[in-house]
C-alpha positions as CSV (number, residue, x, y, z in Angstrom):
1,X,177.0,128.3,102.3
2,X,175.6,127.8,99.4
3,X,173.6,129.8,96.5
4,X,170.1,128.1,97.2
5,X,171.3,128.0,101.2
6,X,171.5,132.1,100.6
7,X,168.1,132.7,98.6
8,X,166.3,130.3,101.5
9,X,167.6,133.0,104.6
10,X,166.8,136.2,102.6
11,X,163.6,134.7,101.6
12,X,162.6,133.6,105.2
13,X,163.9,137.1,106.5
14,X,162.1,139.2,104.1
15,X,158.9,137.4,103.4
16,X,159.7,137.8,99.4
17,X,159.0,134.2,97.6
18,X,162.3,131.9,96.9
19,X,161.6,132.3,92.8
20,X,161.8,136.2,93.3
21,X,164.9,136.5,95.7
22,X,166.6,134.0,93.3
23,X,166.0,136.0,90.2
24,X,167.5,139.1,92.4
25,X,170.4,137.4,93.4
26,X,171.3,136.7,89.8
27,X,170.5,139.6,88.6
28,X,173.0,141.1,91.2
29,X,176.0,138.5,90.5
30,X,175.3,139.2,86.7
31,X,175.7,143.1,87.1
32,X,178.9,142.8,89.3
33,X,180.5,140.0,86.7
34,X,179.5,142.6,84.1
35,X,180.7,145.2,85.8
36,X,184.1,144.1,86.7
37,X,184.4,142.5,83.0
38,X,184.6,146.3,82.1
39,X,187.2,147.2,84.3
40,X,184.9,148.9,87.1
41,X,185.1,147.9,90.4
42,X,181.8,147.4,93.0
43,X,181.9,148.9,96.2
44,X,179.4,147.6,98.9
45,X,179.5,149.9,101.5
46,X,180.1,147.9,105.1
47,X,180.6,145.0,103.0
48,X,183.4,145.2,100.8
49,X,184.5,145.4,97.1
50,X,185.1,143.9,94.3
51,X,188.2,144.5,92.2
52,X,190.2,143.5,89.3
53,X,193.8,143.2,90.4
54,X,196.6,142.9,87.8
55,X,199.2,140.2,87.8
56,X,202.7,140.4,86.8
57,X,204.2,138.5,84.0
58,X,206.0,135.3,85.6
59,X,208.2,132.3,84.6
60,X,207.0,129.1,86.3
61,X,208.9,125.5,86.3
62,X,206.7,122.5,85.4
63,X,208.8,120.0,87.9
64,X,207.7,117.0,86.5
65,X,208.6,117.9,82.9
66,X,211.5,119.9,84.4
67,X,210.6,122.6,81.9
68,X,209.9,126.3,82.5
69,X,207.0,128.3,80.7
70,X,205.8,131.9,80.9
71,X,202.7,132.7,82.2
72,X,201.3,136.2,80.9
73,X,200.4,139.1,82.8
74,X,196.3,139.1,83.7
75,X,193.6,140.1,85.3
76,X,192.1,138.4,87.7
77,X,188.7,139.2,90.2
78,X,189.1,139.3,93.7
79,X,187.3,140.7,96.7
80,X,188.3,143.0,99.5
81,X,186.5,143.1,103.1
82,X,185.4,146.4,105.0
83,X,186.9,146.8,107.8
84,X,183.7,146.5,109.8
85,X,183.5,143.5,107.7
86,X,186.6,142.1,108.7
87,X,185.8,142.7,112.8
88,X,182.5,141.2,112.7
89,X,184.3,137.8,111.7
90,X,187.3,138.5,114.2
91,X,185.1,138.0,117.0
């Protein structure tokens, strides 16, 4: 599904005009990018959350060079389901 496939269903379900459920659902990617740029995770409640989760320092082999490298440790974005989340797409 896509962004404009999103704003299309909210704005058929609510009634609200595509230009104004657009504008709110970047207004809402740009505070949880901004959020988790900062270090602070999002918690949707039923939903799920959005974290930062640290990697580990790593050697990795470039095979067709046959040469290693070391990739830093990072941070990298990632989300985590609710539980009730999770069910609903079990089914």
């Amino acid at each position: 599904m896509t962004k404009a496939e999103i704003v299309n269903e909210v704005s058929k379900a609510t009634g609200i005009e595509k230009i104004a459920v657009q504008s709110v659902i970047e207004a809402f990617m740009d505070s949880v990018k901004g959020s988790l740029a900062k270090g602070n995770p999002v918690y949707l409640r039923g939903f799920g959350s959005f974290i930062i989760k640290h990697r580990a320092e790593k050697t990795a082999r470039n095979i067709t060079q046959s040469t290693t490298m070391t990739i830093p440790a990072h941070d990298i974005p990632a989300f985590k389901p609710a539980k009730v989340f999770v069910n609903e797409v079990k089914k």
